[in-house]
PDB file of N, CA, C and O in Angstrom:
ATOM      1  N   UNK A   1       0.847  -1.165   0.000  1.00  0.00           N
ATOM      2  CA  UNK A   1       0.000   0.000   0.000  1.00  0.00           C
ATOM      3  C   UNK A   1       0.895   1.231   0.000  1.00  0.00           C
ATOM      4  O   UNK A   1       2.012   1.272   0.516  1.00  0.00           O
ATOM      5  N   UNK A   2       0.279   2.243  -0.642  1.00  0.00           N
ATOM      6  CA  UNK A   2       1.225   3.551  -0.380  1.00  0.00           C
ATOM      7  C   UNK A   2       0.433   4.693   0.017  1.00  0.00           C
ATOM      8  O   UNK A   2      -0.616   4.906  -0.591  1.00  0.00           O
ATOM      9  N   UNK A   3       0.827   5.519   1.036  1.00  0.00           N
ATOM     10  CA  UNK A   3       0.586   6.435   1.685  1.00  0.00           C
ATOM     11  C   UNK A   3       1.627   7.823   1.185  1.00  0.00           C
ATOM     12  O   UNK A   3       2.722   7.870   0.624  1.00  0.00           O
ATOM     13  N   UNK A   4       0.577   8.990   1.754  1.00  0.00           N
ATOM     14  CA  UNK A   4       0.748  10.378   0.845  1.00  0.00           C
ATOM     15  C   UNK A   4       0.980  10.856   2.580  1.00  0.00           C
ATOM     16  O   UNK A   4       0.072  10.491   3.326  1.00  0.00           O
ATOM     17  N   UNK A   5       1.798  11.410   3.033  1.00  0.00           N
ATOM     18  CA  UNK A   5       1.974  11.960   4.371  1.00  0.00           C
ATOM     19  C   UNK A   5       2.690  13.175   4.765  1.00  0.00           C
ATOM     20  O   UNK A   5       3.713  13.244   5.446  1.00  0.00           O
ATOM     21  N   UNK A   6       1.721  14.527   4.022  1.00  0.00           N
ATOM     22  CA  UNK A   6       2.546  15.813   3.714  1.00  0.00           C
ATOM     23  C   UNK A   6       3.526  16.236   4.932  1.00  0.00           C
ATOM     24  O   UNK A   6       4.553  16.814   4.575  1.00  0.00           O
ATOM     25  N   UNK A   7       3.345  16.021   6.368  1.00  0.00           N
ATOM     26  CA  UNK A   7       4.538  16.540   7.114  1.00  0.00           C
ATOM     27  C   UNK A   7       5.400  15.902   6.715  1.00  0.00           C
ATOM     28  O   UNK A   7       6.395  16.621   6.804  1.00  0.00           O
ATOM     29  N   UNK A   8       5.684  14.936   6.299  1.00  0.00           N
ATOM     30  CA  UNK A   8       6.579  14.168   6.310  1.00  0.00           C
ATOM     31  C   UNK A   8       7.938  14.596   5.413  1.00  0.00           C
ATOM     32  O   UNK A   8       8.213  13.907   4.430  1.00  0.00           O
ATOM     33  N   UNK A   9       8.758  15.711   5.760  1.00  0.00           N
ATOM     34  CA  UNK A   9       9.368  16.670   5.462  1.00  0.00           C
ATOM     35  C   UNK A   9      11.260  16.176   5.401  1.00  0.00           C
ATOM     36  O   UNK A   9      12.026  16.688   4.585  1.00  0.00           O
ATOM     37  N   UNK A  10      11.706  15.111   6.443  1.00  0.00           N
ATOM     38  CA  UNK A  10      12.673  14.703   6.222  1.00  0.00           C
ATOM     39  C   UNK A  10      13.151  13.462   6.702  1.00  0.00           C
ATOM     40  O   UNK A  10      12.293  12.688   7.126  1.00  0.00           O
ATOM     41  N   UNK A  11      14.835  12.951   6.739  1.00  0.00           N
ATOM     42  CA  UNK A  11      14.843  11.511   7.560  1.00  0.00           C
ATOM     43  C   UNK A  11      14.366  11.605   9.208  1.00  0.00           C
ATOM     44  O   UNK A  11      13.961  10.555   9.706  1.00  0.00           O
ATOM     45  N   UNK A  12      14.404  12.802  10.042  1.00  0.00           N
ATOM     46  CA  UNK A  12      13.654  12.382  11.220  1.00  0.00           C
ATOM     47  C   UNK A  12      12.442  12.199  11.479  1.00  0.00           C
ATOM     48  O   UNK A  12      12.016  11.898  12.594  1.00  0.00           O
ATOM     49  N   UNK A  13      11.469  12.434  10.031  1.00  0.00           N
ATOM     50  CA  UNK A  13      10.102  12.141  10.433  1.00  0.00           C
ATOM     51  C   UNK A  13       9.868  11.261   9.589  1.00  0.00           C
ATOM     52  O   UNK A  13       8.710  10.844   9.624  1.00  0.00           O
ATOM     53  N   UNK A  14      10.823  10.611   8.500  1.00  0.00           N
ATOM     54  CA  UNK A  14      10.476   8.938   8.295  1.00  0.00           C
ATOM     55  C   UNK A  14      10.732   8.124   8.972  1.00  0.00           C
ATOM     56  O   UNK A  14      10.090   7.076   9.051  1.00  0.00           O
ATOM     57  N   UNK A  15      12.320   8.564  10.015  1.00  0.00           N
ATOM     58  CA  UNK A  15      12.207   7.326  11.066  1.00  0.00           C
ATOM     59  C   UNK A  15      10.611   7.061  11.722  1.00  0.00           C
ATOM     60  O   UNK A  15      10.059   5.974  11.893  1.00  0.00           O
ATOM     61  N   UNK A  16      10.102   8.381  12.010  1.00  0.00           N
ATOM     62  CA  UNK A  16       9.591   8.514  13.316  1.00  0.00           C
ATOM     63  C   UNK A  16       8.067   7.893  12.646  1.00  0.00           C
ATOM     64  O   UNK A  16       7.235   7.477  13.452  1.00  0.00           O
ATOM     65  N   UNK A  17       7.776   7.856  11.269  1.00  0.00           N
ATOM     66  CA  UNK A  17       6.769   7.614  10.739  1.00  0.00           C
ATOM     67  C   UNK A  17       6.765   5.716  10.758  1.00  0.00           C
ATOM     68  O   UNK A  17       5.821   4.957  10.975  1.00  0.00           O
ATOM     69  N   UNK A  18       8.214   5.407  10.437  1.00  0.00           N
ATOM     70  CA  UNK A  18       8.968   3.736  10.444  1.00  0.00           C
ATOM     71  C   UNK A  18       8.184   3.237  11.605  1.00  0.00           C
ATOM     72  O   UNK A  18       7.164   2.551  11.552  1.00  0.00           O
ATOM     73  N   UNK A  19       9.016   3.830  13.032  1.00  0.00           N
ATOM     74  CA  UNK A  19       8.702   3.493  14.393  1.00  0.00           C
ATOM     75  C   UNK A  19       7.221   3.156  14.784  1.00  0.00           C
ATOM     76  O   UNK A  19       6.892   2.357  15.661  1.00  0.00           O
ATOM     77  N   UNK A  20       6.143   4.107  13.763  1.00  0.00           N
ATOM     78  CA  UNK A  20       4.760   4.356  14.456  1.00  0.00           C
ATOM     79  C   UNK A  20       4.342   2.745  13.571  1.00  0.00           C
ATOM     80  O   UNK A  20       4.028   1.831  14.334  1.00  0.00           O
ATOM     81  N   UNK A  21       4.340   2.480  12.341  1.00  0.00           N
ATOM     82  CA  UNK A  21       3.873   1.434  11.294  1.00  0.00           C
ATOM     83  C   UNK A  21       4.456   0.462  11.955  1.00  0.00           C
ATOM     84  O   UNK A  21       3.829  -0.592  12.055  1.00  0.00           O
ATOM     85  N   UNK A  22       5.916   0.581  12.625  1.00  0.00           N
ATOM     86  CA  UNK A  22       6.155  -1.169  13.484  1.00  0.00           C
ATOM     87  C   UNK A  22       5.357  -0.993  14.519  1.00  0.00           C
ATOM     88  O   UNK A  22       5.281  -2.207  14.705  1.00  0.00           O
ATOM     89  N   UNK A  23       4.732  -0.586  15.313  1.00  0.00           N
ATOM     90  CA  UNK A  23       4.367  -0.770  16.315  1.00  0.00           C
ATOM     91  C   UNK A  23       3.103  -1.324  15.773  1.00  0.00           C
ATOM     92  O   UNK A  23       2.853  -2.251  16.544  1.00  0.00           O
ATOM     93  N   UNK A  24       2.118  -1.274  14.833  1.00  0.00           N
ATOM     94  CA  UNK A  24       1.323  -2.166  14.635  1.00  0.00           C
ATOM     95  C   UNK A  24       1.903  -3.323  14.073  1.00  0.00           C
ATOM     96  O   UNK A  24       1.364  -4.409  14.286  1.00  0.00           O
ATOM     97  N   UNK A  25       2.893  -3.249  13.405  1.00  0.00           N
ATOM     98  CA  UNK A  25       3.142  -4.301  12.290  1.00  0.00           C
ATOM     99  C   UNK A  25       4.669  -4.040  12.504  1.00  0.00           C
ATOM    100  O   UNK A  25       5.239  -3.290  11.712  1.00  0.00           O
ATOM    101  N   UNK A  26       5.539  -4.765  13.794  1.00  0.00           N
ATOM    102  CA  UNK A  26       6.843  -5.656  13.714  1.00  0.00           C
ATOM    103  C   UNK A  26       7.607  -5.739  12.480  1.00  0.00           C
ATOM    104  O   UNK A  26       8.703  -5.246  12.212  1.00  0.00           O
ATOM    105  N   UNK A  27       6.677  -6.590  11.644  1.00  0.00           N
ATOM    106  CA  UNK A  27       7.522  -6.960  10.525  1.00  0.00           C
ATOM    107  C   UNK A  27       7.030  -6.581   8.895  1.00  0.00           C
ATOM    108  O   UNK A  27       6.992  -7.191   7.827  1.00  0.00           O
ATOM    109  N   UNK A  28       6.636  -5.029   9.443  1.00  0.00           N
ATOM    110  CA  UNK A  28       6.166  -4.586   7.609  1.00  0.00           C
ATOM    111  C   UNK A  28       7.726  -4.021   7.642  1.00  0.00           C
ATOM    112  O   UNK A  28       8.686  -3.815   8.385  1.00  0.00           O
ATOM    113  N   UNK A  29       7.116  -3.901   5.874  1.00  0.00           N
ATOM    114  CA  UNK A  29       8.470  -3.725   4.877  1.00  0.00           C
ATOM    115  C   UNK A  29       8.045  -2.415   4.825  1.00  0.00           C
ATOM    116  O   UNK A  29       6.845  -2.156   4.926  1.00  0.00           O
ATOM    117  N   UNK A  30       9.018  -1.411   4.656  1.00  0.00           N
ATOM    118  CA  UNK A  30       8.231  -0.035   4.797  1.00  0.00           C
ATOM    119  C   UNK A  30       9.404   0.531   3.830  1.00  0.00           C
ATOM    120  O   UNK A  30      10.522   0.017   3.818  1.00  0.00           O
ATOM    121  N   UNK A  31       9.094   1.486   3.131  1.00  0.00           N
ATOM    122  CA  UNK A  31       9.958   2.353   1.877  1.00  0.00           C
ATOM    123  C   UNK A  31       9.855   3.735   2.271  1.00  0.00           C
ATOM    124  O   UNK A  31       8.719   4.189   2.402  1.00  0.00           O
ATOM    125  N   UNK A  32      10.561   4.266   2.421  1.00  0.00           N
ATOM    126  CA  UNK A  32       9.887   5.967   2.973  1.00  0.00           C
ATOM    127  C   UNK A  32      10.617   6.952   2.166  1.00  0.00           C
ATOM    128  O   UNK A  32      11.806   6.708   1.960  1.00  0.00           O
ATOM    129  N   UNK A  33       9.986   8.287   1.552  1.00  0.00           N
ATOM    130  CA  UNK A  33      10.673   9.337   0.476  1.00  0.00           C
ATOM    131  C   UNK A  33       9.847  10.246   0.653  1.00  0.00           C
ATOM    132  O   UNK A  33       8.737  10.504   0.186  1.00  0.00           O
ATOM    133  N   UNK A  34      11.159  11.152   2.092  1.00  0.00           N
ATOM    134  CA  UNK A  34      10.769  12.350   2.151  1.00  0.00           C
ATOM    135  C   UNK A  34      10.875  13.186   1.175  1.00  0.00           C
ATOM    136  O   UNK A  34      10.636  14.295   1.654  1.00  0.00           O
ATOM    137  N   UNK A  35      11.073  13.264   0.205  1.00  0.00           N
ATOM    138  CA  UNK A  35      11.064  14.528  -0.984  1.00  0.00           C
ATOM    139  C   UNK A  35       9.976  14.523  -2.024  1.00  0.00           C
ATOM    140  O   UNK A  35       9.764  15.397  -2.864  1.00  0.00           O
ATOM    141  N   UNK A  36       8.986  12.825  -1.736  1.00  0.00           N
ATOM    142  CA  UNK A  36       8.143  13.094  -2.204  1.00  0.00           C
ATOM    143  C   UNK A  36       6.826  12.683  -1.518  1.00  0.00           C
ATOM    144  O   UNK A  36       5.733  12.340  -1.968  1.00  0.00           O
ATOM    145  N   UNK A  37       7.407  12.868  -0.027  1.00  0.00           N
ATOM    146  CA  UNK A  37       6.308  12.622   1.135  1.00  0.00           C
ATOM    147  C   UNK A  37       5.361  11.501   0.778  1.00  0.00           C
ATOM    148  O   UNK A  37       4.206  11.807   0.480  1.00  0.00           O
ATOM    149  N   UNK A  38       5.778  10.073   0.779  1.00  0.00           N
ATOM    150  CA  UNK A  38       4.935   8.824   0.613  1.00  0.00           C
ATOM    151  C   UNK A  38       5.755   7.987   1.270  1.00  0.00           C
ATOM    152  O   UNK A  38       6.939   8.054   1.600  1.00  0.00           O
ATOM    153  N   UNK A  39       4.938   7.215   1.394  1.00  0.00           N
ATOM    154  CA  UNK A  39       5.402   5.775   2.196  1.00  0.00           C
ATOM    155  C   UNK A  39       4.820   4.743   1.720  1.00  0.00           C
ATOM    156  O   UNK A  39       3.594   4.677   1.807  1.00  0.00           O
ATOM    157  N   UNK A  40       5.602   3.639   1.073  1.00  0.00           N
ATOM    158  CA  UNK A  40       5.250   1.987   0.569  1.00  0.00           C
ATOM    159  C   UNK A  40       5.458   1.592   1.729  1.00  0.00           C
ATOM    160  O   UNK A  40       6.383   1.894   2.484  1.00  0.00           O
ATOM    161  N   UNK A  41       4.220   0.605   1.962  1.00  0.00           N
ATOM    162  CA  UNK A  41       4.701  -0.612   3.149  1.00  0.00           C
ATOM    163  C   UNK A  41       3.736  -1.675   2.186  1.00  0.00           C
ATOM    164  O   UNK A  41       2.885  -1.604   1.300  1.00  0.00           O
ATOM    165  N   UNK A  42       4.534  -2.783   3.052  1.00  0.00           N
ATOM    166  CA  UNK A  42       4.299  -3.954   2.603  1.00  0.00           C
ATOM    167  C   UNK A  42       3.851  -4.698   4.049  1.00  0.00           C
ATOM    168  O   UNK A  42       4.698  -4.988   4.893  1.00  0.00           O
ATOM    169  N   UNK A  43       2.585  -4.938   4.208  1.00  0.00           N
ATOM    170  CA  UNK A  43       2.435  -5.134   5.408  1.00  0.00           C
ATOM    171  C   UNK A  43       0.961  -6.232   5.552  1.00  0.00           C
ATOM    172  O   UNK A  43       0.134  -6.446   4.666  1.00  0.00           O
ATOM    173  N   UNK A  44       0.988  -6.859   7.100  1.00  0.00           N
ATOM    174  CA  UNK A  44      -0.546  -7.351   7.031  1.00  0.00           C
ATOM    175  C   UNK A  44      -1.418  -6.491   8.082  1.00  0.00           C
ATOM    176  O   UNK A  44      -2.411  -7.199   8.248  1.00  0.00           O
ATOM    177  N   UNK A  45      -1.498  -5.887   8.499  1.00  0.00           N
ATOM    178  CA  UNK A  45      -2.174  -4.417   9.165  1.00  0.00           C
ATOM    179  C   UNK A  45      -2.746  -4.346   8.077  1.00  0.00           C
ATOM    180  O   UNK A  45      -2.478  -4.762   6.949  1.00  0.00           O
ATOM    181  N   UNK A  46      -3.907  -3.538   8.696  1.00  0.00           N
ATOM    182  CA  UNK A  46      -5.343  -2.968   7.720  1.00  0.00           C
ATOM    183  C   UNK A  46      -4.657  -1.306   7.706  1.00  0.00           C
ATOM    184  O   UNK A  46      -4.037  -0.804   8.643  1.00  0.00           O
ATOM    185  N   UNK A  47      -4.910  -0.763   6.614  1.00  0.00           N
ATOM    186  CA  UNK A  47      -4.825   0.409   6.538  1.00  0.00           C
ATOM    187  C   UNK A  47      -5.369   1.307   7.150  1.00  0.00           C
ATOM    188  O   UNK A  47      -5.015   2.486   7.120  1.00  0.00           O
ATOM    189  N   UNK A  48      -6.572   0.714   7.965  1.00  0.00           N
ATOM    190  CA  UNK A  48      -7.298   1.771   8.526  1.00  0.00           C
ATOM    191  C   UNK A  48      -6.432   2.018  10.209  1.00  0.00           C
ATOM    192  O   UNK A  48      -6.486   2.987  10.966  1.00  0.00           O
ATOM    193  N   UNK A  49      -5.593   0.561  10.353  1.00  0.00           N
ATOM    194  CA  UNK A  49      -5.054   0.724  11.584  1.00  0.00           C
ATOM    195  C   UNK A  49      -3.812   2.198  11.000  1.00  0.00           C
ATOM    196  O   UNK A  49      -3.710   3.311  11.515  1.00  0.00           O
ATOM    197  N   UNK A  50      -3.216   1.763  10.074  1.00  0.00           N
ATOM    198  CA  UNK A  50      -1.820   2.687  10.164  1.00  0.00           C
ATOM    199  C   UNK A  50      -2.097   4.059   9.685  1.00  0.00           C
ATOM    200  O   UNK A  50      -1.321   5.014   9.681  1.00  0.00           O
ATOM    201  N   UNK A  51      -3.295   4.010   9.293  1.00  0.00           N
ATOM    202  CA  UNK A  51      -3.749   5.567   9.163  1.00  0.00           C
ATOM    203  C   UNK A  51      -4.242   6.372  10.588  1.00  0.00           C
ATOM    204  O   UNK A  51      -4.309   7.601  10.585  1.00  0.00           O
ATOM    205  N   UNK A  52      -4.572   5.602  11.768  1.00  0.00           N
ATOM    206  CA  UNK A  52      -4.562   5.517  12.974  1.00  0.00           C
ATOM    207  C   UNK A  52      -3.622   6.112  13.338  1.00  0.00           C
ATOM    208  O   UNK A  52      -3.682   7.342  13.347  1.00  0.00           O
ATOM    209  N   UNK A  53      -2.371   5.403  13.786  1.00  0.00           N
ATOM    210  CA  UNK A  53      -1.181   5.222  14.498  1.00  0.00           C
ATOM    211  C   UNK A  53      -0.704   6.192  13.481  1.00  0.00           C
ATOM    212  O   UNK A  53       0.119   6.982  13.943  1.00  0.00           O
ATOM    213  N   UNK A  54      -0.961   6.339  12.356  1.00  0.00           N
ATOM    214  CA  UNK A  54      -0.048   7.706  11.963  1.00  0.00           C
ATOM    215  C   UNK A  54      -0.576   8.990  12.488  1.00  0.00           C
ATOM    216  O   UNK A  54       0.058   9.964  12.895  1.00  0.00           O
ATOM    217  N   UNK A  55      -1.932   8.795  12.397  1.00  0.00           N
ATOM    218  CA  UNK A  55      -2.150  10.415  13.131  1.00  0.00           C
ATOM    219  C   UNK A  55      -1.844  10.126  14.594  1.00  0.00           C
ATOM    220  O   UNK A  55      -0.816  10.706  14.945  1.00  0.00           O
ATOM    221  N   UNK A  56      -2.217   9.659  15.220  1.00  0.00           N
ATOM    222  CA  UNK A  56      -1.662   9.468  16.707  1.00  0.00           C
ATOM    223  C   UNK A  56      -0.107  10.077  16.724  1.00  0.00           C
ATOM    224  O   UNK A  56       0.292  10.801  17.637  1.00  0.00           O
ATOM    225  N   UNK A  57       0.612   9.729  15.726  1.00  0.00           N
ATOM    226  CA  UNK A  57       2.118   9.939  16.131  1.00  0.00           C
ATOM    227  C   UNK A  57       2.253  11.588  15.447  1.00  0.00           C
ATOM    228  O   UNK A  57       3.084  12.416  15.819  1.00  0.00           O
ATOM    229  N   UNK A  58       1.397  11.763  14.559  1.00  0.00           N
ATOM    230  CA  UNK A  58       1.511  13.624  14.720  1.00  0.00           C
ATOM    231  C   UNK A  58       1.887  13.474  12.935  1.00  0.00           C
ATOM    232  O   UNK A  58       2.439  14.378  12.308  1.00  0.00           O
ATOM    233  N   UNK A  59       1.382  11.918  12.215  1.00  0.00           N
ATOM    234  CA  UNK A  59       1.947  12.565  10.717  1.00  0.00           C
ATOM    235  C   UNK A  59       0.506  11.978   9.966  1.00  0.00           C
ATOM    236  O   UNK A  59       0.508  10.923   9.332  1.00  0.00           O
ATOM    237  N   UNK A  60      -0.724  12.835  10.142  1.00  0.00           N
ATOM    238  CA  UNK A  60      -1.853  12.013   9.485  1.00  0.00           C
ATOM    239  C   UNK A  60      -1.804  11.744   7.820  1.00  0.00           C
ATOM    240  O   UNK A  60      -1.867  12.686   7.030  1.00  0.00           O
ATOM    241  N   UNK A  61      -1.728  10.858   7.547  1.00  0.00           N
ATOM    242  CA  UNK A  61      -1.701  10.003   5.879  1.00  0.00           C
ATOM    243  C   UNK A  61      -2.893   9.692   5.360  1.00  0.00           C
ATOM    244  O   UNK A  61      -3.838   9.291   6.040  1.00  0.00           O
ATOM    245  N   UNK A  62      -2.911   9.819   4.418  1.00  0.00           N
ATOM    246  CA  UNK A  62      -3.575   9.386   3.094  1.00  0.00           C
ATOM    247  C   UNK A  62      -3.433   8.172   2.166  1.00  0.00           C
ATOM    248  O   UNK A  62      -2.271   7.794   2.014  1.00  0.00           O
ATOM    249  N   UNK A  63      -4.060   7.721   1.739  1.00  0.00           N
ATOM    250  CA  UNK A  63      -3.875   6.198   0.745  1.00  0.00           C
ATOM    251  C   UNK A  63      -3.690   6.677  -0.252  1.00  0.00           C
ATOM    252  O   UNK A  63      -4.491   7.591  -0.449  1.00  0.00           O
ATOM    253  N   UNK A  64      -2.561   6.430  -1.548  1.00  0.00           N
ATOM    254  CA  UNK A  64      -2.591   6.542  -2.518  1.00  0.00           C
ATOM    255  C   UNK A  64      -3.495   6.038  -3.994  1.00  0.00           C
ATOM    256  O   UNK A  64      -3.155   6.458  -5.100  1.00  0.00           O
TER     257      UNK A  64
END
């Protein structure tokens, strides 16, 4: 799935975006590009959870 996550401005808020998607999902595969603010994960989490846990962590996303 890929996500559109406009703060998402450099590498400290893809870690910090990384950190929030493991905490539902351990073992997603996650791709992150701050310059064009999206995120691929490869994951078994429902999207509706990591659209959750992303706003919770302060970076609310969008589905591509």
């Amino acid at each position: 799935m890929e996500l559109r996550i406009e703060s998402m401005t450099c590498g400290g808020c893809a870690q910090s975006v990384t950190k929030a998607i493991q905490s539902v999902d351990p073992d997603a595969r996650i791709e992150t590009n701050p310059a064009a603010r999206t995120v691929k994960v490869e994951t078994t989490a429902t999207s509706a959870a990591l659209l959750r846990v992303l706003e919770e962590a302060g970076y609310p996303a969008t589905t591509n």
